[in-house]
PAZAPA-4460 file (N, C-alpha, C; in steps of 0.05 Angstrom, whole numbers, plus 32768, in hexadecimal, padded with zeros to 4 digits):
% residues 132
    n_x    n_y    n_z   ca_x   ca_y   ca_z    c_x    c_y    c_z   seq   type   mol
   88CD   8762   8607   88B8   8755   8615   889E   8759   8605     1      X     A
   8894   873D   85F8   8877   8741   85F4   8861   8748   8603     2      X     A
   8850   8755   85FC   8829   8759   8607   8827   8740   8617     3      X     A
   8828   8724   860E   8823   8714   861C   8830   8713   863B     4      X     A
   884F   8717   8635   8853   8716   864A   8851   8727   8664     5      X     A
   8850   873A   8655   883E   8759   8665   882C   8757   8676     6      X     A
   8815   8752   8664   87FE   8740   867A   87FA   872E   8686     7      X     A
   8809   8718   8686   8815   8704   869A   881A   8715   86BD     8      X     A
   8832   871E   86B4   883C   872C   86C9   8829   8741   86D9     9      X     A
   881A   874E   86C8   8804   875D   86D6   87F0   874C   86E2    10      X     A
   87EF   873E   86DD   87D5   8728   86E3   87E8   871D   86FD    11      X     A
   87FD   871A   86FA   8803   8709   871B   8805   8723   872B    12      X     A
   880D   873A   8727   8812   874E   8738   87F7   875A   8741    13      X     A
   87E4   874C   8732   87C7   8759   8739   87B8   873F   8752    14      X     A
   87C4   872A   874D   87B6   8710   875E   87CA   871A   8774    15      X     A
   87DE   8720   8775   87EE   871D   8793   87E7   873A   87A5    16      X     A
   87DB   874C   8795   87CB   876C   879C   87BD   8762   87A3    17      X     A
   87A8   8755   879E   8790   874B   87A6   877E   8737   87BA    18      X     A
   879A   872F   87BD   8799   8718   87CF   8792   871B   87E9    19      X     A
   8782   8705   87FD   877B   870D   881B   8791   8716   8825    20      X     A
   8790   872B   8833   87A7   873B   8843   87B4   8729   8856    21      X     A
   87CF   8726   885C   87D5   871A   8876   87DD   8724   8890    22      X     A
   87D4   871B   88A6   87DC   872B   88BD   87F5   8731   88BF    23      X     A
   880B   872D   88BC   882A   8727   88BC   882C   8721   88A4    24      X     A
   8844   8730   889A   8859   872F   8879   886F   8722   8885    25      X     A
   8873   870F   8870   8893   8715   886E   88A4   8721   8871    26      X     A
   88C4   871F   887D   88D9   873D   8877   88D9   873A   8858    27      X     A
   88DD   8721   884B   88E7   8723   8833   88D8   8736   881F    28      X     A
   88B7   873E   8828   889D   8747   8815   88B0   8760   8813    29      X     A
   88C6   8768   87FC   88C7   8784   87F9   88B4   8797   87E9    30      X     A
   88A3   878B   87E3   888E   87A2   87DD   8881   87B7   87EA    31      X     A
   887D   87A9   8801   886C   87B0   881A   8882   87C5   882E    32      X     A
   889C   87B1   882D   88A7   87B9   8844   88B3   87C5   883D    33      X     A
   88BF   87E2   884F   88DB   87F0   884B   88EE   87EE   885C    34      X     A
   8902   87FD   8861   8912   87F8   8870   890E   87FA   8890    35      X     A
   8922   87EF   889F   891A   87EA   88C3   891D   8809   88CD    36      X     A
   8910   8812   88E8   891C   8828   88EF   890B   883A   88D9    37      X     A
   88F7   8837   88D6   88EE   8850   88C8   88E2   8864   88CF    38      X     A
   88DC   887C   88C6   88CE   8890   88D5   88AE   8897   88C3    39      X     A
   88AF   8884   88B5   8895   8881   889B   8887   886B   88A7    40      X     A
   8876   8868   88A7   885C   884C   88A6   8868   883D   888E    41      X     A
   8865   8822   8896   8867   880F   887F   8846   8806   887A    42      X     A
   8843   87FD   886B   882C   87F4   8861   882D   87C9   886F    43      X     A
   881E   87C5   8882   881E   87B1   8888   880B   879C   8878    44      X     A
   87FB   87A8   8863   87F2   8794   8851   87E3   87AE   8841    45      X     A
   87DA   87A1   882C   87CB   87B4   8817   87B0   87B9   8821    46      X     A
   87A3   87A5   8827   8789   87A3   8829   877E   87A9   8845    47      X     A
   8766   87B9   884F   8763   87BA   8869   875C   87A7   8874    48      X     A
   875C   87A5   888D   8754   878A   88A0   8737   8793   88AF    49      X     A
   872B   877B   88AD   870F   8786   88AF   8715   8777   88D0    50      X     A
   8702   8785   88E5   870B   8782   8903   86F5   8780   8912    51      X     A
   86E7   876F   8924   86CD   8774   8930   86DB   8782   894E    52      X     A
   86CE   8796   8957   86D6   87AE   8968   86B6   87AD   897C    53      X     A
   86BD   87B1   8998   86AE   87BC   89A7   86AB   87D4   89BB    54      X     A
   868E   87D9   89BD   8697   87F8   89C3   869B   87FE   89DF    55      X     A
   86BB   8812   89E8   86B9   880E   89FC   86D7   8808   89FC    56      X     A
   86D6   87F5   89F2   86EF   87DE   89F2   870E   87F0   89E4    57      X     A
   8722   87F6   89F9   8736   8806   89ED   874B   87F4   89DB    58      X     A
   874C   87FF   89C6   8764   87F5   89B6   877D   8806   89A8    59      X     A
   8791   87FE   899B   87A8   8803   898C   87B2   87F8   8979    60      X     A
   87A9   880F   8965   87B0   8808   894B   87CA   8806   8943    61      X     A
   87D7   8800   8938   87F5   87F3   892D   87F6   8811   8917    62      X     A
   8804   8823   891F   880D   8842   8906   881F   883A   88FB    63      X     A
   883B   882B   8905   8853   8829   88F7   8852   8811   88DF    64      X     A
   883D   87FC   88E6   8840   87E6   88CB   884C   87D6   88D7    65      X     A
   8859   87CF   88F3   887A   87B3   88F8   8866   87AC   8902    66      X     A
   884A   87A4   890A   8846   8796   8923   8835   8784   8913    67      X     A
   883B   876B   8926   883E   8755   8922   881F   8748   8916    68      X     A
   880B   8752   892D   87FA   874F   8938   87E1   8763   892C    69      X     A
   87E9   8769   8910   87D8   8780   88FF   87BF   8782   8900    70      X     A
   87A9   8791   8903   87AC   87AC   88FF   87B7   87B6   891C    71      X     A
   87C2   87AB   8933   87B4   87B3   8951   87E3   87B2   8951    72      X     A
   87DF   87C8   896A   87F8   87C3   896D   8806   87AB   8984    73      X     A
   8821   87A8   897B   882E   8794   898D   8845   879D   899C    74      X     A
   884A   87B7   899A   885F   87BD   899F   887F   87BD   8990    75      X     A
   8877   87B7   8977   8894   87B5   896A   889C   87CC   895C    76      X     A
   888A   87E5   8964   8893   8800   895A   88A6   880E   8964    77      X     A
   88AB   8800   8984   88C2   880A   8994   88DA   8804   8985    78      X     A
   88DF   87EE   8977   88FC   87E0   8973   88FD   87EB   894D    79      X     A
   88E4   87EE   8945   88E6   87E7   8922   88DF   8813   8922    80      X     A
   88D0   8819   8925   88CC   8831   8924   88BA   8846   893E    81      X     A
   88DC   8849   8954   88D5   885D   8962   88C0   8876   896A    82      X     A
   88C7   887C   894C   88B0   88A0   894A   8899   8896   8945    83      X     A
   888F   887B   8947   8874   887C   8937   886A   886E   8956    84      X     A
   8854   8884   8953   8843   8878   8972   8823   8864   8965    85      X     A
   8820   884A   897E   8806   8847   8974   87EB   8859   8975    86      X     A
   87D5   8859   8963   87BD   886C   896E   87AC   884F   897F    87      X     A
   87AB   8864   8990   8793   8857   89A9   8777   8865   899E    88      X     A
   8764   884D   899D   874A   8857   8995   872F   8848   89A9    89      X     A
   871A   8850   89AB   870A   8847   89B6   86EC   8851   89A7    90      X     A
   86E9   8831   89A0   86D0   8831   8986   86B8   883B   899E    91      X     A
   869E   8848   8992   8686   8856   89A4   8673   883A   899C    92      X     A
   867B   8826   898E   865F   880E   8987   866A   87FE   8982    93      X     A
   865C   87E7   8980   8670   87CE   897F   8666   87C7   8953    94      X     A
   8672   87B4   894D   8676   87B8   892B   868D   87AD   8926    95      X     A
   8689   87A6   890F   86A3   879F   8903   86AC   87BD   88EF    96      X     A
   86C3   87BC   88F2   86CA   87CF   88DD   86E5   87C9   88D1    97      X     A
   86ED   87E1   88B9   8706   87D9   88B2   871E   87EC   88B6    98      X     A
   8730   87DF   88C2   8748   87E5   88C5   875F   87E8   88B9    99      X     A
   8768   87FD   88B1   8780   8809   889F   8799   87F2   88A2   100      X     A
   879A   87EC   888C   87BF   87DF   8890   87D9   87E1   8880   101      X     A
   87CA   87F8   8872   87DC   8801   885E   87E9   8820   886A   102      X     A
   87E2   8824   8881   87ED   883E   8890   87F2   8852   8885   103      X     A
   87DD   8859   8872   87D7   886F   8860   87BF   8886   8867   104      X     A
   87A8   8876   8877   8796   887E   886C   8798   88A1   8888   105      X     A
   8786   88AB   887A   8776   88C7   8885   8775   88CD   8898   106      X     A
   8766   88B5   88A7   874B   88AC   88B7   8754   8894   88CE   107      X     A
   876A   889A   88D3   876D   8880   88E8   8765   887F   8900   108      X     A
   875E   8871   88FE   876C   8855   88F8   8759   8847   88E2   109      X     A
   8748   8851   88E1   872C   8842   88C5   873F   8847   88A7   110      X     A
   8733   8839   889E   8737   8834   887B   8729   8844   8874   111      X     A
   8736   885A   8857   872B   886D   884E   872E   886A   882E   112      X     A
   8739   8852   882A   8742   884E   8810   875D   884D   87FE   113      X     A
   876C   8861   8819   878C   885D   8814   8794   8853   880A   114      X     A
   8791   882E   880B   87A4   8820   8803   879F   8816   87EB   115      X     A
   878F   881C   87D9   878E   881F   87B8   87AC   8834   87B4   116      X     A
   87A6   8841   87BE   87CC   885A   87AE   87E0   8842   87BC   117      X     A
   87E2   882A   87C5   87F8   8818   87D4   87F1   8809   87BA   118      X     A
   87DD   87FD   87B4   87D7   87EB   879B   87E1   87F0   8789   119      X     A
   87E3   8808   8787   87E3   8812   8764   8803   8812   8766   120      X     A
   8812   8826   877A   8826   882A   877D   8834   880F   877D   121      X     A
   883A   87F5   8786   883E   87D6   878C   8835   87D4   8765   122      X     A
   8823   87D5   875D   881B   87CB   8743   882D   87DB   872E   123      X     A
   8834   87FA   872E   8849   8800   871A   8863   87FC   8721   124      X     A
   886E   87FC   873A   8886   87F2   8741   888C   87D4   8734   125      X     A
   8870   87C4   872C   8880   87A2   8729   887E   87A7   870B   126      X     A
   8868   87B4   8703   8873   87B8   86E6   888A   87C6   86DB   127      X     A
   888F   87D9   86F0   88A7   87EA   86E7   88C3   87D1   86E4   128      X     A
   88BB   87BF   86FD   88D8   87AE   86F9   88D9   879B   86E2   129      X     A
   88BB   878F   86D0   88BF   8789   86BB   88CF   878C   86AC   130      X     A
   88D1   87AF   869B   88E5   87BD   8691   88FF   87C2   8698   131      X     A
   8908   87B8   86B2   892A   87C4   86B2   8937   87AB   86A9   132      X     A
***
């Protein structure tokens, strides 16, 4: 494999990283996804979801990654991943803020930056499959 084509491939693995997050993946996105029945968080998109929130107003964050309805849960942790409970939060002001969807971060349910180690991790995995 030439340089050229090296950077090709990095260059698309860097536009599809980068791209607006979607509320709902694919089953087929195996990057993202792992297997059903997990006892791990999946990462429901790379990027956080930015969320206007009021204060007062009780919500539930999606921990396991299956729900449908991202960042906020739907209930599909019962059927896809049991052990993983949603966090219930209740913002003190109203704001937009951002919301974790890479089910990494620190600080949840907020974005702490986590999902750069999902980026990078997703970015050497597609280069790694270059080479086999």
């Amino acid at each position: 494999m030439n340089t050229t084509s090296l950077v090709l491939v990095m260059q698309r693995a860097c536009m599809q990283t980068f791209r607006q997050p979607q509320l709902a993946l694919p089953a087929s996105s195996s990057m993202v996804r792992s297997c059903l029945l997990s006892t791990q968080p999946v990462p429901a998109a790379r990027l956080p979801c930015r969320v206007k929130v009021s204060a007062g107003k009780h919500y539930a964050w999606c921990a396991c990654g299956h729900s449908k309805k991202q960042p906020f849960c739907d209930g599909a942790h019962r059927k896809e991943a049991p052990s993983i409970l949603p966090l219930r939060f209740t913002p003190e002001k109203d704001g937009t803020v951002l919301l974790c969807a890479c089910k990494q971060t620190k600080n949840a349910p907020y974005c702490d930056g986590s999902h750069f180690k999902v980026i990078f991790r997703d970015l050497v995995k597609s280069v790694k499959g270059v080479f086999k």
